[in-house]
C-alpha positions in Angstrom: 17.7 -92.3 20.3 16.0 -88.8 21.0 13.6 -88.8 24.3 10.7 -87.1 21.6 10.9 -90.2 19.0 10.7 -93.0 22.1 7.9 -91.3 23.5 6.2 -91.1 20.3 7.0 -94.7 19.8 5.4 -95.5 22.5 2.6 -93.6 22.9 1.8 -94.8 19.2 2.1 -98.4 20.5 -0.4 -97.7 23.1 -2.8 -95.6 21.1 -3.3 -98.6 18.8 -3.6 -101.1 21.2 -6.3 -99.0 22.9 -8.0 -98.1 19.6 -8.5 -101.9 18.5 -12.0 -101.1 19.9 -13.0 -98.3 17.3 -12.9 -101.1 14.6 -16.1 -102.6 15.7 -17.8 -98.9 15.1 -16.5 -98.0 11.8 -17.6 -98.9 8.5 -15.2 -101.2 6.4 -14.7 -99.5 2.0 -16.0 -102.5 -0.1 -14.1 -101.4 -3.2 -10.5 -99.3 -3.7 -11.4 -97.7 -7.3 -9.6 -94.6 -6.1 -7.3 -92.8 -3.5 -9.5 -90.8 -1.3 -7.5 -87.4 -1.2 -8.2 -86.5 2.2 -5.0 -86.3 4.7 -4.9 -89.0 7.1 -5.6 -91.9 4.7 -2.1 -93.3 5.6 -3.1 -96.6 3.7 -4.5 -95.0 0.5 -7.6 -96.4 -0.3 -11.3 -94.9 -0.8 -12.0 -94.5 3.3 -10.4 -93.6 6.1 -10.3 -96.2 9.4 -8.6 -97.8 11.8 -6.2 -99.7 9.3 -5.0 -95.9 8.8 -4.3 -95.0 12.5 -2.4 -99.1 12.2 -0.8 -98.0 8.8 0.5 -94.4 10.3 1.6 -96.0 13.7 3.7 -98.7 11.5 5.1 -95.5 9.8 6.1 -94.1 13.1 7.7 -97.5 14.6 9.9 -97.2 10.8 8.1 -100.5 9.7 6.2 -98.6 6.7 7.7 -96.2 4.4 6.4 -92.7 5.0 3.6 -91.2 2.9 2.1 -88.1 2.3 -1.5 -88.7 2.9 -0.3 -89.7 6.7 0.2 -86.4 7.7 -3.4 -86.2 9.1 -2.6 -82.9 10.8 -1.2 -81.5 7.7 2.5 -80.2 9.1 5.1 -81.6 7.9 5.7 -84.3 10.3 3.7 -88.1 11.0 3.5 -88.6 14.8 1.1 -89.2 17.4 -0.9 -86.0 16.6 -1.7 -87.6 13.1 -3.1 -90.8 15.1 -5.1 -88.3 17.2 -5.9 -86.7 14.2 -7.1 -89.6 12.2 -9.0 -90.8 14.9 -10.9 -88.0 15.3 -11.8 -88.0 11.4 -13.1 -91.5 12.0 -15.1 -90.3 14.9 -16.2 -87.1 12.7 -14.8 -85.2 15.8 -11.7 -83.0 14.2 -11.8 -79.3 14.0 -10.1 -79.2 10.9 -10.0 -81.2 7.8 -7.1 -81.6 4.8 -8.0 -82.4 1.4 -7.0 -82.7 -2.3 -10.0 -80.9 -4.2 -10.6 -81.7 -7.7 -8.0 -79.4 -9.2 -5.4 -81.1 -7.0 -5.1 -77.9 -4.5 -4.1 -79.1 -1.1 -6.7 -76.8 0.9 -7.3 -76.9 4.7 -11.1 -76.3 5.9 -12.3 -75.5 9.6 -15.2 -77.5 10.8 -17.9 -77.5 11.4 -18.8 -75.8 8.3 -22.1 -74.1 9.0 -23.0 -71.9 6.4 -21.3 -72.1 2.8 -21.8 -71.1 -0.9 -22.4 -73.8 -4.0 -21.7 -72.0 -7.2 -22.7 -75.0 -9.8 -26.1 -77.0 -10.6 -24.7 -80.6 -10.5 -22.7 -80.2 -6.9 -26.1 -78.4 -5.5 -27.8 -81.9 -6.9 -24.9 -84.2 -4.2 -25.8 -81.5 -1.2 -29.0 -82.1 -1.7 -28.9 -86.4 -1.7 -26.0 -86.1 1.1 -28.9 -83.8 3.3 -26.6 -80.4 3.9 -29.3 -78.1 1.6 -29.6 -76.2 5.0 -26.0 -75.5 5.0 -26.2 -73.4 2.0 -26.7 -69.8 2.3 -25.5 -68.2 -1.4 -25.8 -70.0 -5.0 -25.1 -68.5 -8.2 -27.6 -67.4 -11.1 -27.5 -71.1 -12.9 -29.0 -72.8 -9.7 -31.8 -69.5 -9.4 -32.3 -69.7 -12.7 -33.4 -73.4 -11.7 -36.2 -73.4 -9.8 -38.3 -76.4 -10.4 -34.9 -78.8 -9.8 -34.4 -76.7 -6.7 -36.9 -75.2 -5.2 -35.5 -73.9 -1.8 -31.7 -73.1 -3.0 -33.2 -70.9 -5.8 -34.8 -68.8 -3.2 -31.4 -68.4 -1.6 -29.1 -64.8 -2.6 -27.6 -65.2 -5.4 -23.2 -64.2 -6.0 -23.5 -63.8 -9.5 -22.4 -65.9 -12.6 -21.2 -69.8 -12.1 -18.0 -68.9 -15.0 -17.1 -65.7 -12.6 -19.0 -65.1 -9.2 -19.0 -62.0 -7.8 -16.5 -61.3 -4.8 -18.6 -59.2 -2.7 -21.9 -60.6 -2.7 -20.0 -64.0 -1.7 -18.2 -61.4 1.4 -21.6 -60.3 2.0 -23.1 -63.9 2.8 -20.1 -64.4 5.3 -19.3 -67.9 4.5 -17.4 -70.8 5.7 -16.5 -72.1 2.3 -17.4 -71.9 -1.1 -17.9 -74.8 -3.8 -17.0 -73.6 -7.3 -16.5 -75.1 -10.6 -13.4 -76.6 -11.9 -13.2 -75.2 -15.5 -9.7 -73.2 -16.9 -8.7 -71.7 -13.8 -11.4 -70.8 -11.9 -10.8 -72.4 -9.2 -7.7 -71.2 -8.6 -9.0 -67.6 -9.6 -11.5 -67.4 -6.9 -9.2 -69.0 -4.5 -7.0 -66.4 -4.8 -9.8 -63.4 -4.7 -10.8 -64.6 -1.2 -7.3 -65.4 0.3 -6.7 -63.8 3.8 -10.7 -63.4 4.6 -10.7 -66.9 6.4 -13.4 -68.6 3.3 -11.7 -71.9 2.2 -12.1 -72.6 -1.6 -12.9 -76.0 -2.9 -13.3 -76.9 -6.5 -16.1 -79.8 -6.7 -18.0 -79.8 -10.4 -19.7 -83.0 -9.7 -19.9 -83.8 -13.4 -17.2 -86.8 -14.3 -18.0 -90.0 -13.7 -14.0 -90.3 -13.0 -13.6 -88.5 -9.9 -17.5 -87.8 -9.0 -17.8 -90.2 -5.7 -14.4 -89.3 -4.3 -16.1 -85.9 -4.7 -19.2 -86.8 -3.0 -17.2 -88.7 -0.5 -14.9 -85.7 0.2 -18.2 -83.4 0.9 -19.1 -86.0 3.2 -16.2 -85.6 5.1 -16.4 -82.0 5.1 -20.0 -81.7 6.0 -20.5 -84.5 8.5 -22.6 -86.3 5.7 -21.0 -90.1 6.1 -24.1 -91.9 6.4 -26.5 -89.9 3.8 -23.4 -90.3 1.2 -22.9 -93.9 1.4 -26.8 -94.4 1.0 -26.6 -92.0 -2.0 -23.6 -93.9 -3.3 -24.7 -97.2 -2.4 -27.7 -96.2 -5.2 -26.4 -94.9 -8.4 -23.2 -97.4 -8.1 -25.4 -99.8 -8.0 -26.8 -99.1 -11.6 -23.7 -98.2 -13.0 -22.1 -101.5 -11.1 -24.8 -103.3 -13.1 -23.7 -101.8 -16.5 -20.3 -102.3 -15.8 -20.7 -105.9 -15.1 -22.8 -106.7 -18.3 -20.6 -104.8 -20.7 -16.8 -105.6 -19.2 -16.6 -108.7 -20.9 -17.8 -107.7 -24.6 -15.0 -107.8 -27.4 -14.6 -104.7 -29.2 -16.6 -106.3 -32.2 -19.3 -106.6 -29.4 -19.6 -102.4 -29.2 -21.0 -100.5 -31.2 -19.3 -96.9 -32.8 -20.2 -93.7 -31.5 -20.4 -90.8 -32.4 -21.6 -88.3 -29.8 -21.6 -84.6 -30.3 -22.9 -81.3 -29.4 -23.2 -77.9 -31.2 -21.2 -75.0 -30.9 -20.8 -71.6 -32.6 -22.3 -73.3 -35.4 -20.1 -76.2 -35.5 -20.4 -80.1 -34.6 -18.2 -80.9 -32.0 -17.5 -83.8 -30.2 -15.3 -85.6 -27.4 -11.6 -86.2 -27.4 -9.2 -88.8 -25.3 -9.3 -86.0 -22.6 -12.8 -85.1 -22.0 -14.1 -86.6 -18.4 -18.0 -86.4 -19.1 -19.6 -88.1 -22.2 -16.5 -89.8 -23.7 -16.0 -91.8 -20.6 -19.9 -92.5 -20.2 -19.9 -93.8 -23.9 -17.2 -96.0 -22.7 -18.7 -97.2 -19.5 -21.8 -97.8 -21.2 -19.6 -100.4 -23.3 -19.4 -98.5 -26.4 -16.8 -96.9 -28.3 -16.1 -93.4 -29.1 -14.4 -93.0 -33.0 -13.0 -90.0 -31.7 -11.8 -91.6 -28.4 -7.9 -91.4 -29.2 -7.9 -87.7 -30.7 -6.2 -85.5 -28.4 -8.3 -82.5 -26.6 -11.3 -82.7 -24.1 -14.0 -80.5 -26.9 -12.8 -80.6 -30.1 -13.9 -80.1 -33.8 -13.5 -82.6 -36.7 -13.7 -83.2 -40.0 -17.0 -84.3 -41.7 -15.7 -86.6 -43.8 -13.8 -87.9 -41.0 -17.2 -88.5 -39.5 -18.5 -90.0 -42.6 -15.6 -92.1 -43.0 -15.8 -93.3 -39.6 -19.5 -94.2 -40.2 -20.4 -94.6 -36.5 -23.3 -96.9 -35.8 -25.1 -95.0 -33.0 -25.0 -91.1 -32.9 -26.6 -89.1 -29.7 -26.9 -85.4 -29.8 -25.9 -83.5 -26.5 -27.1 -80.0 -27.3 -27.7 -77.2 -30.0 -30.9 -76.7 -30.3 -33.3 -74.0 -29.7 -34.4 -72.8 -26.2 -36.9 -74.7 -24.7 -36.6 -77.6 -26.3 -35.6 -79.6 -23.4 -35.3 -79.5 -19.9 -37.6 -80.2 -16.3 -39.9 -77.0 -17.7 -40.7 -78.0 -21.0 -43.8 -80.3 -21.8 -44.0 -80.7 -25.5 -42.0 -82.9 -27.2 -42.5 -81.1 -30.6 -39.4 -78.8 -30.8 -37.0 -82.1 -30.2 -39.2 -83.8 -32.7 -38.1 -80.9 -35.4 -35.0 -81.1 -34.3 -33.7 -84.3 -34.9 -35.7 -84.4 -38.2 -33.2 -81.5 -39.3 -30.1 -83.5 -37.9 -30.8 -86.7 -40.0 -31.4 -84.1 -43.4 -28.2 -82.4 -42.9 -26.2 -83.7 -45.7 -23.1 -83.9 -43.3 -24.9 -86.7 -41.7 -27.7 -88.3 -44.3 -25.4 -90.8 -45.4 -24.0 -92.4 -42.3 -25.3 -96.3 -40.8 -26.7 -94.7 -37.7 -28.9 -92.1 -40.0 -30.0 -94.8 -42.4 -30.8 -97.1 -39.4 -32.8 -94.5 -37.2 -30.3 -94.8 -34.3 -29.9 -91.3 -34.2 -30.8 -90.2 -30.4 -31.4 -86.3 -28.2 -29.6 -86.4 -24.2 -30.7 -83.7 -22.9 -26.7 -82.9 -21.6 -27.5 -80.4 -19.1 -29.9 -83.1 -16.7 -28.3 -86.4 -18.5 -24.1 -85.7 -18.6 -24.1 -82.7 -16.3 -26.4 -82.8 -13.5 -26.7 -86.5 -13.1 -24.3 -88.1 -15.6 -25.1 -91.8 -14.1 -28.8 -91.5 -15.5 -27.5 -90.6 -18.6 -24.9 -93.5 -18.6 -28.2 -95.8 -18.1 -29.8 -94.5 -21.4 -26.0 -94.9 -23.1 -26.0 -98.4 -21.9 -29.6 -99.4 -23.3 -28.6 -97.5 -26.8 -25.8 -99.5 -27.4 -26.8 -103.0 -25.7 -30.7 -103.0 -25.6 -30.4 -106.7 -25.0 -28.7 -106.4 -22.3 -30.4 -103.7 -20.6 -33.9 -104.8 -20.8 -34.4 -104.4 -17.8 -33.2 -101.0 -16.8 -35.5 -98.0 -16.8 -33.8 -94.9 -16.8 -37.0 -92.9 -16.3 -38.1 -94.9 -13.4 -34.5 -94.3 -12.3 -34.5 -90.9 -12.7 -37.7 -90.4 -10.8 -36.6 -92.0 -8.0 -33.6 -89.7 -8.0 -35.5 -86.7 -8.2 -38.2 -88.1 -5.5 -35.7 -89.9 -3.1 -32.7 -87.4 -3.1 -33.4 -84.7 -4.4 -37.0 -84.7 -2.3 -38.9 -82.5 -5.1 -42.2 -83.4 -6.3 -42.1 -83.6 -9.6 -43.6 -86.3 -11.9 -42.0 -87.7 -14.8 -45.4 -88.9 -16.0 -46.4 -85.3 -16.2 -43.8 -83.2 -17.0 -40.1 -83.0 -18.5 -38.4 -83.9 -22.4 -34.8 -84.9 -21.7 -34.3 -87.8 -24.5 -35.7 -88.0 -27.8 -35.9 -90.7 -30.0 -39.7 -91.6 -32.0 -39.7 -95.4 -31.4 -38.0 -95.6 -28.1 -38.6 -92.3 -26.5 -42.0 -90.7 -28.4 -42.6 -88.9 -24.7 -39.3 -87.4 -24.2 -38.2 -89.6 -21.2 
C-alpha cells in the first residue's frame, strides 16, 4: 500500500476521533429539502458538520463511495486536507470557500470578503436580514432608484444597470465579489468581463422560492452570516411551513384554478411548467395553475384558452401605469381604476373569477420579487381563506420590513401592494 495513502488513513482516523468534540458546538439541519452546493458537504444535505468530516473520513478509509461535494479543498483529490478543510468551514475559519451558485458555476471565493457589489433589489433585501449591509460598497441603479426600501445602500455608488452593469465603475469600487442576477446569461457574461482581476462572480437572484434559502444559506457561508441567516430563515419558513402544512393534504377538487398573469408589450401573459416565481407560489399556496403543464417559464396564450379554462381565482402581477403601486405610493385610486378596466375587458368579463369578484392586484415587484414568501401568504388566504384566517400578511410584512430589513416605515401610513375592494380597500 503507498506510504501517502497509510498516513492519510491514519491521520483521518485520528482527526475524527479528536474532532468528536466539535459536535457539541455545531448546530444540527432540522430538514434535508435540498443539497447545500457548498464543497465539503461530503454527506449532502442542507448543512455542513461534523457528520461531513465522519462522511469524508469514511470516504478516505474506502468504506463510502467518493463524491464530489467531499472535495472540501476543491482539487481533485479527498484527503486529510478536505477534513481540515471542512472543519475549518464548520468553525467559519477557512480562507477560501467552494460553491455551486445559482446558475450551477462551480466558483471559488477568498474570505473574508470585506467589501462587495449586489447588483439586484431582492438579494440586497437577504444582506440586509443576514446583517452584511456594511459589506456592500457598489449597487446598481434598481436598488438607488429604491430609496425608501433601502435607505443606506441607495446612497452607495452606483455600477450601472442590474440587466448589464457597467465593468469599470464595478473596477473602480475594487471589490471582493460581485452578486448579480441569474437571467439569460448574465451571469456568465459578467463572469467572464471580470476574469483575471481577482473579483469572484456569483449569481444569487433571491427571487424563487425553489432555491431561495440554499441561496441565503450559501451567502451565509460566504459572509460569516450563520447565525443572522438561521434566525432569518427560521422566520419566513415558519409561515410558509404553516401553509404547507394546511394545504399538503387537499385533493385537487379542494384547489381552486388559477389564473395568474402579468402584462407585457400589450399582451397577457402568464406562467408556464418552467417558471420558478409565481407558478410555484400558486402551487405552494395549494392552488393550481391552468397553465401549470405548458412548456416555457413567461409565455403567451390564447384567450379563449383562458376562457375555456374558466379559472376560479385570477391575480394580476403587473401592467399598469406608474405609480400605481409600490412603498412610495399612498393612494389606492389608480389600482382602484385598474382593476375596474381588467374585469371590463371583454377577454375576461365572462370568466367565474370575474363574475365572482375574485379578481385580485400583487404588487409583483415587493410580493414575487423582493419578498416572494409574503406574497405566497396573500396566495394562500386567496385560495383557502378558511384556512388562513389567521395569517396576516400585512402584519407579516411589517415585521419583515421592521425586524430585517430595520427601516422605519409604517404600513399603517404608507404603501399599495394588493388590491382587492372587499378584502384589501387600503392596498395592504
Amino acid at each position: 500500500m503507498n506510504l501517502n495513502k497509510i498516513g492519510s488513513l491514519a491521520m483521518a482516523t485520528l482527526m475524527v476521533l479528536a474532532s468528536v468534540t466539535l459536535l457539541s458546538i455545531v448546530p444540527v439541519s432540522a430538514s434535508d429539502d435540498f443539497t447545500l452546493g457548498i464543497y465539503g458537504n461530503a454527506n449532502q444535505d442542507d448543512t455542513i458538520d461534523m457528520r461531513d468530516v465522519t462522511k469524508i473520513a469514511r470516504m478516505i478509509c474506502w468504506l463510502e463511495d467518493e463524491v464530489d461535494l467531499a472535495d472540501a479543498k476543491y482539487d481533485g483529490n479527498i484527503n486529510v486536507l478536505d477534513i481540515i478543510q471542512t472543519e475549518l468551514i464548520i468553525l467559519g475559519r477557512e480562507k477560501e470557500l467552494t460553491l455551486i451558485d445559482e446558475v450551477d458555476r462551480i466558483v471559488t471565493v477568498e474570505k473574508p470578503v470585506e467589501r462587495m457589489v449586489v447588483s439586484y433589489h431582492a438579494t440586497a433585501g437577504v444582506i440586509k436580514a443576514i446583517g452584511a449591509e456594511d459589506k456592500v460598497v457598489g449597487v446598481s441603479s434598481t436598488i438607488v432608484s429604491a430609496e425608501l426600501l433601502f435607505p443606506e445602500l441607495s446612497q452607495l455608488p452606483s455600477i450601472g444597470s442590474t440587466w448589464a452593469p457597467d465593468v469599470e465603475s464595478i473596477l473602480m469600487l475594487e471589490p471582493d465579489l460581485v452578486l448579480t442576477i441569474t437571467s439569460g446569461s448574465k451571469t456568465e457574461t459578467l463572469a467572464e468581463q471580470l476574469e483575471g482581476t481577482g473579483i469572484s462572480v456569483i449569481g444569487a437572484y433571491c427571487t424563487s422560492p425553489l432555491t431561495y434559502t440554499e441561496t441565503v444559506e450559501k451567502l451565509a457561508y460566504i459572509l460569516d452570516k450563520r447565525t443572522e441567516a438561521e434566525e432569518y430563515i427560521d422566520w419566513y419558513e415558519g409561515y410558509t411551513d404553516l401553509i404547507k402544512d394546511r394545504t399538503e393534504e387537499l385533493t385537487e377538487e379542494d384547489k381552486p384554478r388559477v389564473f395568474g398573469t402579468y402584462k407585457y408589450n400589450e399582451e397577457w401573459k402568464t406562467y408556464g411548467n418552467a417558471n420558478q416565481g409565481a407558478n410555484q407560489m400558486i402551487k405552494m399556496a395549494g392552488g393550481i395553475n391552468i397553465a401549470g403543464d405548458l412548456p416555457g417559464g413567461w409565455i403567451t396564450v390564447d384567450p379563449e384558452w383562458v376562457l375555456e379554462e374558466n379559472p376560479s381565482i385570477i391575480f394580476v402581477q403587473s401592467g399598469w401605469p406608474p405609480h400605481t403601486f409600490g412603498y412610495d405610493v399612498d393612494d389606492i385610486s389608480e389600482a382602484k381604476a385598474f382593476r375596474e378596466e381588467f374585469m371590463s375587458l371583454p377577454v375576461f368579463e365572462n370568466m367565474d373569477a370575474v363574475e365572482n369578484e375574485e379578481v385580485y392586484l400583487l404588487h409583483g415587484d415587493s410580493m414575487v420579487w423582493r419578498s416572494w414568501f409574503i406574497g405566497q401568504v396573500y396566495l394562500a388566504k386567496w385560495f383557502h381563506p378558511e384556512l388562513f384566517e389567521d395569517l396576516d400578511p400585512k402584519a407579516i410584512h411589517q415585521e419583515w420590513l421592521t425586524e430585517f430589513l430595520g427601516i422605519d416605515y409604517d404600513l399603517d401610513e404608507h404603501g399599495v401592494f394588493v388590491y382587492h375592494p372587499e378584502k384589501h380597500p387600503d392596498g395592504k
